[in-house]
C-alpha positions in Angstrom: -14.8 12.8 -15.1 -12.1 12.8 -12.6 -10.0 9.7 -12.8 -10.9 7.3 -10.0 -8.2 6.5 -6.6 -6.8 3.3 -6.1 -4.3 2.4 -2.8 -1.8 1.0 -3.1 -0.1 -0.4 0.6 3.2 1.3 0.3 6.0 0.0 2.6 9.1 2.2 4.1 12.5 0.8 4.0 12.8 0.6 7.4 9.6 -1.5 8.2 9.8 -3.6 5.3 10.9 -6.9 7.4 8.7 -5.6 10.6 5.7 -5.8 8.1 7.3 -9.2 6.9 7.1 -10.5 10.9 3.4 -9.8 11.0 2.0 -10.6 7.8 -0.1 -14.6 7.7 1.2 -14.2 4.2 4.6 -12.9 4.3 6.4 -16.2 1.9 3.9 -14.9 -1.2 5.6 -10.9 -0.8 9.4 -10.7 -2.3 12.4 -11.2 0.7 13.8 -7.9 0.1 12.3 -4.7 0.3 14.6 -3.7 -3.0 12.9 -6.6 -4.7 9.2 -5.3 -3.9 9.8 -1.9 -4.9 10.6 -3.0 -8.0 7.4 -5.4 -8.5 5.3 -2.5 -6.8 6.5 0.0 -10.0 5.8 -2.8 -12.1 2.5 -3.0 -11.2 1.5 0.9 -11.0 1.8 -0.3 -14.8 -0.6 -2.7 -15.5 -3.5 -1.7 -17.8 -5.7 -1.8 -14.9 -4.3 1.0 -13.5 -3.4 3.7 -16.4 -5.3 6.6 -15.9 -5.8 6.3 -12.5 -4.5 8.1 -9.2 -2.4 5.8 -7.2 -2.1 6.3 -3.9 0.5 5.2 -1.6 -0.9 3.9 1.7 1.6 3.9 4.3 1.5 2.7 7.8 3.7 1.6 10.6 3.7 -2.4 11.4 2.2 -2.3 14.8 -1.0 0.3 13.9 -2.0 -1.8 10.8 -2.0 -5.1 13.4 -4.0 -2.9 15.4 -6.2 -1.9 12.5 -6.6 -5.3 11.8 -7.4 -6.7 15.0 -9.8 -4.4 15.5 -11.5 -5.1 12.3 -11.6 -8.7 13.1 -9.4 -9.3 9.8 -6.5 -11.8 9.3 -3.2 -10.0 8.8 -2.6 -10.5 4.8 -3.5 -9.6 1.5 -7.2 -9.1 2.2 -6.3 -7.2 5.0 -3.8 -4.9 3.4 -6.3 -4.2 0.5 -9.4 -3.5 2.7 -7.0 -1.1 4.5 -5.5 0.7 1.6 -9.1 0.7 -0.1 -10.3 2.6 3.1 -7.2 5.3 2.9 -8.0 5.8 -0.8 -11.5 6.4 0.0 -10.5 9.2 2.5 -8.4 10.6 -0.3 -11.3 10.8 -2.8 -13.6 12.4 0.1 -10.6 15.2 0.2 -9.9 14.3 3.9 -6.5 13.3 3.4 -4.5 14.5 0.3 -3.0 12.0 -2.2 0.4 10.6 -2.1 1.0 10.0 -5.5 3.5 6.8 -6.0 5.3 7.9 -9.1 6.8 11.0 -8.5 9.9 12.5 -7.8 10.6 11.6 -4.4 8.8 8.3 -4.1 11.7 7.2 -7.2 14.6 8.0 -5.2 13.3 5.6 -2.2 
């Protein structure tokens, strides 16, 4: 049995404040994208997660708000979850390939 995909809403260095200026729920996510890198590693450990493949699900600020609007969806947690839970379904259908989180390049970020 193939291990199932989970997404995981993945944030660039660059965007990490742009995101901040959009989200509803922005004061629950750390201040610093350093800070949330961390806690994003820390949870591609949880129990939940061993065994599984986890995606990262990157976008750009202003085509998630779109994404969003469009799916008449609040911009926050939900959001980012319904969102990365659609990407990861792509993945498992083939029609995007996986962007593993832990792996060589996504540690030096």
């Amino acid at each position: 049995m193939e291990p199932s995909i989970i997404g995981m809403f993945w944030y660039k260095p660059e965007n990490y404040s742009a995101f901040l200026d959009i989200f509803e729920d922005a004061l629950k996510l750390p201040a610093s994208y350093d800070l949330w890198l961390i806690k994003a590693y820390q949870a591609c450990e949880l129990p939940d997660l061993k065994g599984r493949h986890i995606h990262r699900v990157e976008t750009e600020p202003d085509l998630f708000l779109a994404w969003c609007y469009r799916n008449h969806m609040n911009v926050d947690s939900s959001a980012r979850t319904a969102y990365s839970n659609m990407v990861a379904a792509q993945v498992a259908r083939g029609e995007i390939p996986l962007l593993p989180v832990i792996d060589s390049a996504s540690k030096n970020h």
